[in-house]
Every structure is written in C-alpha cells, then in structure tokens.
Backbone as CSV, one residue per row, in Angstrom:
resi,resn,N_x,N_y,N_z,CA_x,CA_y,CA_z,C_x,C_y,C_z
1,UNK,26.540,25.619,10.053,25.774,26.664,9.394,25.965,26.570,7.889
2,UNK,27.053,26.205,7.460,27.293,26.496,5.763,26.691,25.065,5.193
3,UNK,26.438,23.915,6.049,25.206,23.098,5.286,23.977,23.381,5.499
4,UNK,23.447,23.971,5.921,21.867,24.542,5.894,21.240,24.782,5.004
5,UNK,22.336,25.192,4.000,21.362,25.113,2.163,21.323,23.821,1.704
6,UNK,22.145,22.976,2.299,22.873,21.316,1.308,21.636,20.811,1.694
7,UNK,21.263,21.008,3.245,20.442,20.033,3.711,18.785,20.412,3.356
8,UNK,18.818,21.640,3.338,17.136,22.147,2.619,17.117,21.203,1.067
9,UNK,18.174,21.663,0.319,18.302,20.922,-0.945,17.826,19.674,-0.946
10,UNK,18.423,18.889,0.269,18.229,17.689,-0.031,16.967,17.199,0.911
11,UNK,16.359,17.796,1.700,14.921,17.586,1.848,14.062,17.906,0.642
12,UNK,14.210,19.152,0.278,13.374,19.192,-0.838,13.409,18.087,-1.795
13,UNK,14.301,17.402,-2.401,14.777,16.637,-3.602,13.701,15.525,-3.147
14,UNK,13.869,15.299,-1.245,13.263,14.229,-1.150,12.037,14.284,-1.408
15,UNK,11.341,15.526,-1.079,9.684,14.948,-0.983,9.232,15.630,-2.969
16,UNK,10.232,15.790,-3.109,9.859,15.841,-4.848,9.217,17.051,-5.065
17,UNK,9.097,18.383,-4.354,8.249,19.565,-4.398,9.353,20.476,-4.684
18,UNK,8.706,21.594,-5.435,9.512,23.260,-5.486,9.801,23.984,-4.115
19,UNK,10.706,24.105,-3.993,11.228,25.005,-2.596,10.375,25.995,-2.328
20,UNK,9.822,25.964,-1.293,8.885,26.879,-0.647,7.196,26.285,-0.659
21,UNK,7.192,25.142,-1.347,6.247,24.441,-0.979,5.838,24.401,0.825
22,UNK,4.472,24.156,0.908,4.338,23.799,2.232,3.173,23.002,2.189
23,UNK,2.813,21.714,1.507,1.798,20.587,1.656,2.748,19.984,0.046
24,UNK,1.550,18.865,0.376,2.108,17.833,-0.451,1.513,17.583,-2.078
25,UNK,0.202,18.829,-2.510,-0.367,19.242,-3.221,-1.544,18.129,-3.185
26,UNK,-1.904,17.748,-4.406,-2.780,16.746,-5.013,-2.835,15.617,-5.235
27,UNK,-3.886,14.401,-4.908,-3.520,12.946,-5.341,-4.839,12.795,-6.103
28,UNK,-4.371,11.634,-6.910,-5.363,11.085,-8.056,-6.596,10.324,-6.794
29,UNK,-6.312,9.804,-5.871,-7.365,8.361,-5.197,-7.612,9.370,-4.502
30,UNK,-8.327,8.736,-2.894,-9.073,8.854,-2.070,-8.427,9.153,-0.605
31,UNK,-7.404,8.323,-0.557,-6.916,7.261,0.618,-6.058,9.253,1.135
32,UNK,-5.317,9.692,0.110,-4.539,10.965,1.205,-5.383,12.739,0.808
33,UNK,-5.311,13.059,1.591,-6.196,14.355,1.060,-5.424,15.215,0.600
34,UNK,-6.070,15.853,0.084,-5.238,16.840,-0.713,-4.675,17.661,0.042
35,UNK,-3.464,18.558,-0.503,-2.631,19.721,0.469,-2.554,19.652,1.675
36,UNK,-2.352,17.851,2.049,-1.950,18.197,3.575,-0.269,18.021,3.708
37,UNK,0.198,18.220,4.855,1.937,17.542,5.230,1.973,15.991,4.667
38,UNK,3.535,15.869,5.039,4.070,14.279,5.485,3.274,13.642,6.346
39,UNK,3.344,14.190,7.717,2.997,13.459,8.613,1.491,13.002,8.618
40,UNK,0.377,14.021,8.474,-1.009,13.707,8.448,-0.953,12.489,7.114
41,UNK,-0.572,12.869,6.152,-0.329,12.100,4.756,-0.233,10.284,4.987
42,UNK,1.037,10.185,5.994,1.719,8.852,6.388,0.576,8.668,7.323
43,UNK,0.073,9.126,8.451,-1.408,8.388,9.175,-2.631,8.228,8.535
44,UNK,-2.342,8.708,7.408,-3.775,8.408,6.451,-3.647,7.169,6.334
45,UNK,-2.621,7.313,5.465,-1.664,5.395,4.870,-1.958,5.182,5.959
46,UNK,-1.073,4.884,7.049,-1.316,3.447,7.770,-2.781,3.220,8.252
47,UNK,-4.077,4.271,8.660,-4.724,3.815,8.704,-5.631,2.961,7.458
48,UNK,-5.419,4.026,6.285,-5.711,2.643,5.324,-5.419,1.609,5.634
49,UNK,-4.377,0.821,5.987,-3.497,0.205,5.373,-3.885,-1.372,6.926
50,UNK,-4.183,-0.417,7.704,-4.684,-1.017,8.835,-6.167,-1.402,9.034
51,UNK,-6.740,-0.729,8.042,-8.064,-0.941,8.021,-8.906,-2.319,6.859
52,UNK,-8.146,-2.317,6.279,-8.136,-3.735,5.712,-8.532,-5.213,5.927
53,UNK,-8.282,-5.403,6.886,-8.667,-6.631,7.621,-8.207,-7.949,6.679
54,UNK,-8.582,-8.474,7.609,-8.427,-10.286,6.526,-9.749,-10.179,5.973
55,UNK,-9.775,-10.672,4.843,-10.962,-10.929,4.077,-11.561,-12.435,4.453
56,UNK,-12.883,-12.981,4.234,-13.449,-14.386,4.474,-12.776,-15.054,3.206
57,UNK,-13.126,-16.053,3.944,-12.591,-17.337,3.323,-12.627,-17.713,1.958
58,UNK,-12.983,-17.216,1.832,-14.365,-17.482,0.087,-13.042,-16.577,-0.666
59,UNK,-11.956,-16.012,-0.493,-11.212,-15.136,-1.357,-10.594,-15.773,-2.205
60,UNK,-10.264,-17.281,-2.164,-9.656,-18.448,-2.709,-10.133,-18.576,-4.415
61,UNK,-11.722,-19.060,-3.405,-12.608,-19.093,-4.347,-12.874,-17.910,-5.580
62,UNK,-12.836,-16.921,-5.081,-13.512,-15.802,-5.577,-12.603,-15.562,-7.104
63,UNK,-11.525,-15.346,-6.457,-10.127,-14.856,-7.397,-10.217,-16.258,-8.423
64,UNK,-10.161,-17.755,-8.100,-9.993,-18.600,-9.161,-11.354,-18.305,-9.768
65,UNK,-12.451,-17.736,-9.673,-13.796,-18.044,-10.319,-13.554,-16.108,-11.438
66,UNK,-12.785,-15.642,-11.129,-12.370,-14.295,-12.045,-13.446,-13.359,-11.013
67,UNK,-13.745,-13.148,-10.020,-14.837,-12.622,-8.658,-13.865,-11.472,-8.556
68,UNK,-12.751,-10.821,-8.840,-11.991,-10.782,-8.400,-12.238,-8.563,-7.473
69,UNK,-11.586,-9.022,-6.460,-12.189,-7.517,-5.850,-10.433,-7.339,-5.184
70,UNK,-10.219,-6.008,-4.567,-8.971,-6.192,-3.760,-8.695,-6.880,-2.776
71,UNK,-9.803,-7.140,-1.875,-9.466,-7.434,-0.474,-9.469,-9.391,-0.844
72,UNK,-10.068,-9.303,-2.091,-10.243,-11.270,-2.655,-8.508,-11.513,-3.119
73,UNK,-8.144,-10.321,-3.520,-7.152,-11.277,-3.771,-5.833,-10.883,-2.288
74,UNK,-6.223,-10.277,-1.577,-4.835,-10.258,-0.478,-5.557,-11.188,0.490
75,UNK,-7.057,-11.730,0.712,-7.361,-12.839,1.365,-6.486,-14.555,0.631
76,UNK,-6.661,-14.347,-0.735,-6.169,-15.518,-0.988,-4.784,-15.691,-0.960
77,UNK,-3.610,-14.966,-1.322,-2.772,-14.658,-0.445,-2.263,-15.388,0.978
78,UNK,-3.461,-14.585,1.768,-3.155,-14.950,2.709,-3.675,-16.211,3.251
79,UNK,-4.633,-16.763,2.473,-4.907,-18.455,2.836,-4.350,-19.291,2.145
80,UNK,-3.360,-18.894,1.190,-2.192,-20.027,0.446,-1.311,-19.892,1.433
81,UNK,-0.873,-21.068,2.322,-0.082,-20.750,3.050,1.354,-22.333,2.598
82,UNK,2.141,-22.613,3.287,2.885,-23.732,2.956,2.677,-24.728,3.191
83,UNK,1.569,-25.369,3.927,1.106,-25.978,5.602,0.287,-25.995,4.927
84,UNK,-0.884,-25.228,3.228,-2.043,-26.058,2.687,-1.911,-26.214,1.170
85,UNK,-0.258,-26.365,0.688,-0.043,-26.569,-0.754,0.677,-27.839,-0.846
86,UNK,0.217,-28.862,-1.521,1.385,-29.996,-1.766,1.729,-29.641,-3.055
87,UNK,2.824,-30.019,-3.563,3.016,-30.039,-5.068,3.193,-31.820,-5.703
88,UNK,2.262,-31.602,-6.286,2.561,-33.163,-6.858,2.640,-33.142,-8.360
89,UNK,3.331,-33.946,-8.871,3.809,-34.049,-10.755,3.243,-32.514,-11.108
90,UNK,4.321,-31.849,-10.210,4.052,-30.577,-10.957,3.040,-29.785,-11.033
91,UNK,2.187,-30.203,-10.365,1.061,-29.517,-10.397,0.339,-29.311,-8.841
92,UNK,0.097,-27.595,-8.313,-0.138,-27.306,-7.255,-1.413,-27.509,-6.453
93,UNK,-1.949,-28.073,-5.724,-2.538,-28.638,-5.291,-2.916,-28.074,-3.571
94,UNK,-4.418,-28.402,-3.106,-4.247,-27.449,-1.665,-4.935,-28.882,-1.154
C-alpha cells in the first residue's frame, strides 16, 4: 500500500502527462488520433506500420534518380540485400 503513490508517479513520468490526465492529448500527423489511450494509440501504430507493404521494384531506381517518396526508399532498403552487392576497388556495385 505505501508504494501506490511511487508507482502512480512513475507511470505518470512514463507516459509524459500531468496526473489526472486520461488520453494521450494531441499529435502533429495523421497515423494516432487525437485524445485517445495507450492501447488504441499502439494499434493505430502497428497497423500503420503493417500496412506498408513492400514497395515494387523500381524503389532502387526511384531513390538513385532523387524520385524519392517513403515507401521508395524502405523498398530500396529492402532490395539492397548482401546476395546483390559486390564491392569492387571500392566501389559498390549490384
């Protein structure tokens, strides 16, 4: 019982709000809505985060040509792999 204040304290500290808060207030983007909880908050994220997909092939391309969008550059990323880079005199090569 006599940590029950330690431990409110230190939830609060965590989610960074004034005691007696009850949502998570305001965000600048899109992706979490405003004044909801943790929990709805964190299934927003992962469905963002899941909704992403691999981008086509062309992301390689896109990003070296300055094309550059978000999903171009976590496609190219993900098509530099180890298995399609040689390095030769220093210089990287696919």
């Amino acid at each position: 019982v006599g940590t029950d204040g330690t431990n409110q304290d230190d939830i609060q500290t965590l989610t960074g709000l004034a005691a007696g808060t009850t949502d998570l207030g305001t965000f600048t983007g899109t992706t979490i809505t405003d004044n909801i909880s943790i929990k709805p908050a964190l299934q927003e994220l992962e469905t963002a985060i899941e909704g992403v997909g691999t981008p086509a092939a062309s992301s390689v391309t896109n990003v070296a040509a300055g094309n550059i969008a978000a999903t171009d550059v976590q496609g190219a990323i993900n098509e530099l792999d180890a298995e399609k880079l040689a390095l030769a005199g220093g210089t990287m090569s696919g």
